[in-house]
Every structure is written in structure tokens, then in C-alpha cells.
C-alpha positions in Angstrom: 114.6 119.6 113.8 111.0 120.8 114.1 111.0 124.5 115.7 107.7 126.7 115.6 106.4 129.8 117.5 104.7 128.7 121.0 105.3 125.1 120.1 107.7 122.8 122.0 111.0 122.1 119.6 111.0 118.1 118.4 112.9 116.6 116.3 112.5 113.2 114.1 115.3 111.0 114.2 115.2 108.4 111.2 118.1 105.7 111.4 119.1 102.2 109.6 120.5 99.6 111.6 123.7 98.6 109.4 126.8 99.2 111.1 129.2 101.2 109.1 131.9 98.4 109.5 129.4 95.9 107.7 128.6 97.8 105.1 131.9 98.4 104.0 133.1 94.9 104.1 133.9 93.3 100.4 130.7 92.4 98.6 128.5 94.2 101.1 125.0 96.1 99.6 125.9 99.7 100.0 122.6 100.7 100.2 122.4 99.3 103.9 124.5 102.3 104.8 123.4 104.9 102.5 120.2 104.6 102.0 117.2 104.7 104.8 115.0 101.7 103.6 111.3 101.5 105.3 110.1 98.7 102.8 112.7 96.6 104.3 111.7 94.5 108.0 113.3 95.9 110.9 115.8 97.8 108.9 115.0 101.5 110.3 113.9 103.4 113.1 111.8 106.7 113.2 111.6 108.2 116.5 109.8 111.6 117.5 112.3 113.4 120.2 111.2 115.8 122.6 113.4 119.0 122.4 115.4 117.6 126.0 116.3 115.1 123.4 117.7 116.4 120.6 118.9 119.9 122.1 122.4 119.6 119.9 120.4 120.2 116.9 117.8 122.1 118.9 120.8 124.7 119.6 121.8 124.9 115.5 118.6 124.9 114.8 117.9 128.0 116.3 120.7 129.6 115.4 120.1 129.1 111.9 116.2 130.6 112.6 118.4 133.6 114.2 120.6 134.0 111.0 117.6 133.7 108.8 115.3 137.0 110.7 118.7 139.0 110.5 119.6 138.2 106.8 115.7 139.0 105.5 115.1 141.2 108.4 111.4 138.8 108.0 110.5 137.0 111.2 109.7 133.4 111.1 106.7 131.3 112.0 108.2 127.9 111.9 111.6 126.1 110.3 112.6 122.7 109.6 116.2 121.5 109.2 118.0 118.5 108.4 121.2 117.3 110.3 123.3 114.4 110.4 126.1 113.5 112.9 129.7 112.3 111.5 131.7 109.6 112.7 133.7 111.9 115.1 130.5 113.7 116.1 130.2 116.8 114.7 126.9 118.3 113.7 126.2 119.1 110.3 123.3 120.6 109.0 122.4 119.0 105.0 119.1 121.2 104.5 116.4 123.8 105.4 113.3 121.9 104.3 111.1 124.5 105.1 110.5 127.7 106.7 107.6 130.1 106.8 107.4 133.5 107.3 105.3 135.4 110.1 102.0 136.6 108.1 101.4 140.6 107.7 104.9 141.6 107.2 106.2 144.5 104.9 107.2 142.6 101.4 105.0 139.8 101.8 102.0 140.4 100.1 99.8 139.9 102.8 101.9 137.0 104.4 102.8 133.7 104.0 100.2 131.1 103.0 
């Protein structure tokens, strides 16, 4: 999830195409599941979503960019977060890839790059 001051919200989502129910069958290459392969033929799909598309992450996502400015009393320019969706279809979010604070702030020497 991609959110950034005056910018539409977006979101990449990257998939593989193994079902979970193949991958775990005896003998089956585990990597199908677990790992995103791109080198492989038709084996993944990255999409761009538009934020009418993704607005279950889009909702965390901003959340989290809420909990951030309150924690470091900093306001943000952009963040980037990772989330994945279990089996029963609950959100989880795996990592904050990036962030960037608003240049010119108090404690920022001069702002963020």
C-alpha cells in the first residue's frame, strides 16, 4: 500500500498462481507457495490497484500513518506498507518499507532527503 500527500492511494498486488492445496501435496516444490518467482513463465502476477481497489489495506494503511504522526509527533510525507491476507481473511500488515517525513520540521535537520 502506496499512500502519499495529494496523491491518490495505490497499492501493488504481487501474487503466484499455486494453489495452496497443490503445494502442500506429497513431493510438491514448496517454493510454488512460498516464494513469488518472476523468472518463472506465467507463474506471478503484479497488478497496480487504484485505491477503490485495495481500500482494506488502504484503511490500515492509514491508520498506521495516523499511529506513526502521534508516536513521533513528525508528520509524514508518504509511507509504504506490506500486507498479506490469511486463509480466513484477516489482514495482516508484515512491514513498513518506507516512510518519509514532511521536510522543515523541528528535529529534522532541515528535513528529510
Amino acid at each position: 500500500q502506496v499512500l502519499e500527500l495529494r496523491a491518490a492511494p495505490f497499492a501493488w498486488m504481487i501474487t503466484n498462481k499455486a494453489s495452496y492445496e497443490d503445494a502442500l501435496a506429497d513431493g510438491a516444490d514448496l517454493s510454488q507457495i512460498l516464494l513469488v518467482q518472476p523468472d518463472r513463465d506465467f507463474s506471478t502476477t503484479i497488478t497496480r490497484l487504484a485505491a477503490n481497489a485495495c481500500t482494506d489495506t488502504l484503511l490500515l494503511a492509514q491508520r498506521l500513518w495516523t499511529h506513526i504522526e502521534g508516536i513521533l509527533q513528525k508528520h509524514l510525507e508518504f509511507l509504504v506498507a506490506d500486507f498479506t491476507r490469511d486463509a480466513g481473511g484477516r489482514w495482516w500488515l508484515l512491514q513498513v518499507k518506507a516512510f518519509r517525513f514532511r521536510a522543515g520540521q523541528p528535529g529534522l535537520e532541515g528535513g528529510a532527503p
